[in-house]
Structure formats: C-alpha cells, structure tokens
C-alpha positions in Angstrom: 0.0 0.0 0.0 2.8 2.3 0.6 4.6 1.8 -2.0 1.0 2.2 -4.7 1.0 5.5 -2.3 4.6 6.5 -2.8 3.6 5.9 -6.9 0.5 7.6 -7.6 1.9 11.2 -8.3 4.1 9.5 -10.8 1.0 7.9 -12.5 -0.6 10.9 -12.2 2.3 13.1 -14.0 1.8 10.4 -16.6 -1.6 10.7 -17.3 -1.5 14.6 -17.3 1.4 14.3 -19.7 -0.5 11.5 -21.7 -3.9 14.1 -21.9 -1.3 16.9 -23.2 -0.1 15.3 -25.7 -3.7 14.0 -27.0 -4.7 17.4 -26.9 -2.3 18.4 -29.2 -2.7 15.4 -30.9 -7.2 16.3 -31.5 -5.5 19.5 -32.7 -3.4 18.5 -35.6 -6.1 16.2 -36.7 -8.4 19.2 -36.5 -6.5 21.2 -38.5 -5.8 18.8 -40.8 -9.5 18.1 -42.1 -11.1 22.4 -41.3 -9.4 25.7 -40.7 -9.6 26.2 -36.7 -8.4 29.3 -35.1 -4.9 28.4 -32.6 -5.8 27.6 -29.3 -6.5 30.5 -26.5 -7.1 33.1 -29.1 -9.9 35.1 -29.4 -11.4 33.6 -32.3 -11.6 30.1 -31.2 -13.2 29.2 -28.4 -11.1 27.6 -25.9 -10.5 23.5 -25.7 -12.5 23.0 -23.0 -13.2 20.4 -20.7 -14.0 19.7 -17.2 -13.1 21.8 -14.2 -9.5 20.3 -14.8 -8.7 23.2 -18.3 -8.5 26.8 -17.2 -8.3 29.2 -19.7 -4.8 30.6 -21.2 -2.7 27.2 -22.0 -2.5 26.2 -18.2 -2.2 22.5 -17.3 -4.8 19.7 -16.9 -5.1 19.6 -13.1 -7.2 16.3 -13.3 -6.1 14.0 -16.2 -9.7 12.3 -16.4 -11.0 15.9 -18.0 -13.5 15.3 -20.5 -11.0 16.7 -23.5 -13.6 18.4 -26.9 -12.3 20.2 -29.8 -14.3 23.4 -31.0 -13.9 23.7 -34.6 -13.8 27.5 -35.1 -16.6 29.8 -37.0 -17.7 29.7 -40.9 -16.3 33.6 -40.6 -13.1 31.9 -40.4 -10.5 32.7 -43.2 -9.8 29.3 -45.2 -6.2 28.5 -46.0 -5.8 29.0 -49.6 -6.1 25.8 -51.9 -2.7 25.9 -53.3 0.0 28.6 -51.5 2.7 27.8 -53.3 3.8 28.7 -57.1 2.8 26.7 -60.6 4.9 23.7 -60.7 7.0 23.8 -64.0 6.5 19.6 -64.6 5.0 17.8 -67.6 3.1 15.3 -66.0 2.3 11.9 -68.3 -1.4 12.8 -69.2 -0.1 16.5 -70.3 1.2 14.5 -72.9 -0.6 13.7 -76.1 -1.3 9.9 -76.6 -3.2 8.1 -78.8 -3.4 7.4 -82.6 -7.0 8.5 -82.8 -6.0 11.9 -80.7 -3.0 11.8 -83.6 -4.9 11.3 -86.6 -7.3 14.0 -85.5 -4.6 16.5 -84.5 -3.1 16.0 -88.7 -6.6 16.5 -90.0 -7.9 19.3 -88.2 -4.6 21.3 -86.8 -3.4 24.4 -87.9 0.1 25.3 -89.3 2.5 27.3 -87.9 6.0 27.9 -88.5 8.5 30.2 -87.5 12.3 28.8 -88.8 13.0 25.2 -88.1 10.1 25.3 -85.4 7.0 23.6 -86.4 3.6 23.6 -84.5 0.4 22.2 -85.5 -2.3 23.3 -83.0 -5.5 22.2 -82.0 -8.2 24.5 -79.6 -11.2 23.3 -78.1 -13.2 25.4 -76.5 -14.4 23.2 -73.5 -11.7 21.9 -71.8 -12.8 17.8 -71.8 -9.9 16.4 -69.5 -6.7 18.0 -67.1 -4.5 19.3 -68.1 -5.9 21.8 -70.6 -2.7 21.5 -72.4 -1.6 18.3 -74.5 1.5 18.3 -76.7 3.8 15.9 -78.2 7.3 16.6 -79.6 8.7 15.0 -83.3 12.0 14.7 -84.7 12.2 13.4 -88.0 14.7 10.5 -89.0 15.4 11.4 -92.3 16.7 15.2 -91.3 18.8 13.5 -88.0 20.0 9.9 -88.0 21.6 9.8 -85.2 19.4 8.8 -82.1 21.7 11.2 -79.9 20.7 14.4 -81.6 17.4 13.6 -82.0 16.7 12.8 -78.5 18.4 16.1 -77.4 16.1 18.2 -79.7 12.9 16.4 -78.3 14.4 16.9 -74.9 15.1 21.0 -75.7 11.4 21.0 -77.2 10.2 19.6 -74.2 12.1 21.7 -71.7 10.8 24.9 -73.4 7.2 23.7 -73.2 7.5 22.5 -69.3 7.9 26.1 -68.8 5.4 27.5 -70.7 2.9 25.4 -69.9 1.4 26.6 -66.8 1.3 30.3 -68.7 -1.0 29.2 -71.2 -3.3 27.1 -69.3 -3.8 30.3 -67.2 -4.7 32.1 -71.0 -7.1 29.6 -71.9 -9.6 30.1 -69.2 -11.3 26.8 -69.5 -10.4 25.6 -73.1 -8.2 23.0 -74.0 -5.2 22.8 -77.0 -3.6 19.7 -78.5 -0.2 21.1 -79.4 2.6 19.1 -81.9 6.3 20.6 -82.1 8.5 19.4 -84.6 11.7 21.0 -85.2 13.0 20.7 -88.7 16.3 22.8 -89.1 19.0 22.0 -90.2 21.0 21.9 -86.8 20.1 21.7 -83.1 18.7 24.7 -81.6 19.5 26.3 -78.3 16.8 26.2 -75.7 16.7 29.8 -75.1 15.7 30.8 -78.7 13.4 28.0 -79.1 11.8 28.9 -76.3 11.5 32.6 -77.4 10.3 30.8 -80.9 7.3 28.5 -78.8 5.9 31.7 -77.1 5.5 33.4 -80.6 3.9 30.6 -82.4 1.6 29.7 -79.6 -0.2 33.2 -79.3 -0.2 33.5 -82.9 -2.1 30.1 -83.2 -4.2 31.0 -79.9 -4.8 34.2 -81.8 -6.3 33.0 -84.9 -8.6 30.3 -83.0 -10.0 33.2 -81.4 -11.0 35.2 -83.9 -12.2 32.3 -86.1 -15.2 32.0 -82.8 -16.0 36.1 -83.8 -19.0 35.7 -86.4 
C-alpha cells in the first residue's frame, strides 16, 4: 500500500502528460481536415473540458477531463487551396497519346511555322480532360540519324514547353489545346531561342482560334 502511495503522483504526472499530448494530438487532426483558429485566441473558443482546463494554456489539473475540440466559426478565413507557385513539370497525361488523338490532330490542326520550329495546333473550346494542355514533340529520322541528336532536340522542345505550360493554361480560361512541335532545321537549336520561338507561335495560333469563334 505504501509503495501504490509513494507511486501515484508519478502515475498521475503520466496521465496529465498523456492528456497533453492527445490534446495536441485532437488538434493536428483538426486542422488537418477544417481551418480552426490556434488555441487560447480570441477567435476560437477555448479547448475546454471539465473543471481540470482553465483558460490561457495552463495544465490539466485532473487528467480524467473530459478533453472536446471546437472547430472554429464559418467567418473563419480558409487557407488558400494551393499557397505555393505553378509547378514547371510535364506530367504523363499533359502528354498527347493516342493514334485516334494523332490522326485528328493532322486533319484538323493548324500550321504554324517560324524557322526550323514547327507547331500544328488544336483548340477546343471546352476543356474535356486535365491538363488543358496536351502536346507531343517530333523529330524526324530522315533530317537527323543519329538517335543522340534527335533525343536532345525532343528533350530541348520539351524543356521549353515545361515552362510555358502553366502560362498558357492560365490564357485559356477553361479551353483546351492539342499542341505538336516538330523542329525541322538544319541543326540543333539552343533552348533559349526555341523557347523565345514557342511563345511566338503559340499566341499566334491562340490568336487565330479566337477570332475564327468572332462571327
């Protein structure tokens, strides 16, 4: 008996400690799932519980306290959906696939060329799938036989439309584009040039869609 005496303020440091830590633990899944105001501020009501929770962050005196999360008013400012920046990546479905999406994109796309830079450009103006933007990149065998240079150029074409992507999904505004770059000069380009050369073509082919809606 003395010695179940001697350990109860140990069990009970234990049990406050234990009640702490889910406390915090209530919290993080809180926050996790709906925006909730930090705890002892003025716009959340406090964590309350029994008798045991005083106000201001003090400690549980009694570590059976009842423990409740308030989730904190609809007046509440929301985290935003997405804080950080466009992420410059070409994911697999912002690529075009398909021999039916191919054979569609050669019958119905527009020309446009500006040097050894080829693009043949399809809008639609419902977007049907995500990404808005699909493209593919060809190299032709007979202008390049080696494999080498040829998969440098697709890898310059697709490097420059990585980057530009995100910029003209934010232009289209809910349409979609099926875009093909070829590159058919005579020697590789640089990346900063045929970057330069993508931009150009792209609002000159998003340029003509649009006024071919105008009746």
């Amino acid at each position: 008996m003395r010695a179940n005496e001697a350990c109860r303020p140990c069990y009970q440091n234990a049990l406050g400690h234990l009640a702490k830590v889910w406390v915090k633990v209530c919290t993080f899944a809180v926050c996790r799932s709906a925006p909730i105001s930090p705890v002892g501020s003025s716009d959340c009501e406090h964590m309350a519980s029994e008798p045991g929770c005083r106000p201001g962050g003090a400690e549980l005196s009694s570590p059976a306290a009842a423990l409740r999360v308030v989730i904190a008013s609809p007046s509440a400012t929301p985290l935003p959906a997405n804080p950080t920046k466009p992420r410059y990546t070409l994911p697999r479905a912002a690529r075009l696939r398909g021999n039916a999406a191919f054979r569609y994109l050669w019958k119905f796309g527009r020309l446009y060329r500006e040097g050894g830079l080829v693009l043949r450009a399809v809008f639609f103006p419902i977007a049907l799938s995500q990404p808005a933007v699909k493209a593919a990149f060809l190299v032709r065998k007979k202008l390049f036989k080696r494999s080498v240079k040829r998969q440098r150029i697709r890898r310059l074409l697709r490097e420059g439309h990585r980057h530009l992507r995100p910029d003209w999904e934010a232009v289209l505004k809910g349409a979609e584009a099926w875009l093909l770059w070829s590159w058919e000069g005579p020697t590789s380009p640089s990346l900063r040039a045929l970057s330069s050369a993508m931009q150009r073509l792209f609002d000159k082919a998003y340029q003509a869609w649009q006024k071919s809606l105008s009746f």
